[in-house]
Structures are given as C-alpha cells and as structure tokens.
N, C-alpha and C positions, 0 to 999 in steps of 0.2 A: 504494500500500500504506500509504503512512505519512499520507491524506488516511482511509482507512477506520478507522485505528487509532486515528485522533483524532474521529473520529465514534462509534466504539466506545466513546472516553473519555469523553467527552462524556455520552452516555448513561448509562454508568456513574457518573456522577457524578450526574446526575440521579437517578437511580433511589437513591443512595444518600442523599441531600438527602430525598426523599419519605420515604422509609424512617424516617427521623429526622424526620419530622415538616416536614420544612421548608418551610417558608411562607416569610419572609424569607430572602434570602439574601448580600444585602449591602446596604448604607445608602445611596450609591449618591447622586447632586446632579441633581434634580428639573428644574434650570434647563437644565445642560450638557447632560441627556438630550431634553430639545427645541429646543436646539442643534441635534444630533444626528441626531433624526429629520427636521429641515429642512434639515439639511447631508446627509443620505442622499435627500431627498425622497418619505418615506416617505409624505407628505402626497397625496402624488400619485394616491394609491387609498384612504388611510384618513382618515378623518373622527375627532376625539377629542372624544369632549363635555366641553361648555364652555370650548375651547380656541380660539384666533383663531388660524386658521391661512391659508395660502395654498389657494384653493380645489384638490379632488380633482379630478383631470381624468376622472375614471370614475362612473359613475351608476349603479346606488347604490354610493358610498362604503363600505368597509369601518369600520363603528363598532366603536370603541374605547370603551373609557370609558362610564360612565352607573350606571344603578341594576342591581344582582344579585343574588340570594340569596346565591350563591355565587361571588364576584369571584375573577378568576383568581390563585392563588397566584404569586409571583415565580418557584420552577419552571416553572409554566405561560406565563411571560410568557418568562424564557429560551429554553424548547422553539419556542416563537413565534417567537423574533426568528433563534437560529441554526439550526433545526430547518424548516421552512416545509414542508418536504415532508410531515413525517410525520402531520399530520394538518392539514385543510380547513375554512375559514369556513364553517358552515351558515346557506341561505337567501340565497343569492348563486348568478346564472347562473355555471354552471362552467368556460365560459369567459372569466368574467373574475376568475378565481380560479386556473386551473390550465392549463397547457399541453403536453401530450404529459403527462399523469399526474403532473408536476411542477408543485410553488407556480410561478407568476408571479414571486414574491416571491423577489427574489436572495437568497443562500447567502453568509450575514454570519459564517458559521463561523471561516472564515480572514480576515477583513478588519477584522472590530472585537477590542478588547481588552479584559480585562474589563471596566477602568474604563466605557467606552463602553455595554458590556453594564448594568451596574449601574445607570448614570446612566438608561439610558431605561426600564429595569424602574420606577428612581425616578418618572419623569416619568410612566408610565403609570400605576401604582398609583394616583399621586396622582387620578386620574381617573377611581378606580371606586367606589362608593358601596354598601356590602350594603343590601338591603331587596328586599321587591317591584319588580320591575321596571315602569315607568310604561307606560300603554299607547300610547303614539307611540313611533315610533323615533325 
C-alpha cells in the first residue's frame, strides 16, 4: 500500500512540475551522475553519445543523448529513470526492452535518492543537443 502511495506521489508531482512549466528540475552534478549510471550499470543496455563508456552488452544499444528537436525535458528524464514501466523505447525489438509487459529496466523508485536522481538527469541533459536530428544513429 505504502509502495502505490509513493508511486501515486510520485506522479503527482510530476504532473505538477509539467503543469508549471517544468523543464529543469534541479541543478543536479553532471560528473556524480555518470558515476552513477556506471555504479548502477546502466551502460549495460544504453549507449550515451559522445560519452566513453564500458561497452553495452545488448545490440542495439538503447541511445541516449545526440541531436533533437525536442530533447527530453528533466520531467521526462525523471519519469525515465524511476518510472520504466510507464512508457517504452520506440524502434527497439521488444524483447529487449520489456518482459512480461514490464521495463527490463529495474524500478530505481525506492533505491536512488534525489540527489542521485538529479545528478544523472545532470549527466544526461548534458548529452542532448536541440536541432535536427543527424541521419545515422
């Protein structure tokens, strides 16, 4: 009960950030946050342009990062990181994106703290570019 409640909160708080406009949501240390995603081994399925990372053990890689019209807002990167389920990578076999209807991608809801949250929104923004997107993945 008290695992839905905080998922309910969660949302709500998202949705209230949107609401208000929110794009940034905290300022967040760009270095700690890929720390982070190497200390989680996020690296293990996602690829981040132009980042040197330890190779993805999965073919195709989940891209991160690169050129965008519209680069995911730090709500959108939140919803991402503690959210996995609620919405899906498109243009990736779905099996290796989701299992029984659920992300692949563990459930960092209860295990990271904001700071942690923050730091990898940092690290990830730092990695998205607005424009046309280039035609190679």
């Amino acid at each position: 009960m008290a695992g839905s409640r905080r998922l309910v909160g969660s949302a709500v708080v998202l949705l209230m950030a949107a609401a208000c406009g929110g794009g940034r949501t905290g300022a967040g240390d760009a270095a700690k946050g890929r720390q982070t995603f190497v200390d989680l081994q996020c690296n293990a399925c996602h690829e981040v342009k132009g980042e040197s990372l330890p190779p993805p053990a999965v073919v195709p890689a989940v891209a991160l990062g690169g050129r965008m019209l519209l680069p995911p807002s730090d709500d959108k990167l939140r919803a991402d990181i503690l959210l996995p389920s609620s919405h899906f990578a498109v243009g990736y076999p779905s099996e290796q994106i989701t299992k029984e209807g659920q992300s692949r991608m563990p459930d960092y809801s209860k295990s990271l703290d904001e700071e942690q949250v923050a730091n990898l929104i940092a690290f990830l923004r730092a990695h998205y570019e607005r424009g046309l997107p280039s035609a190679t993945r």
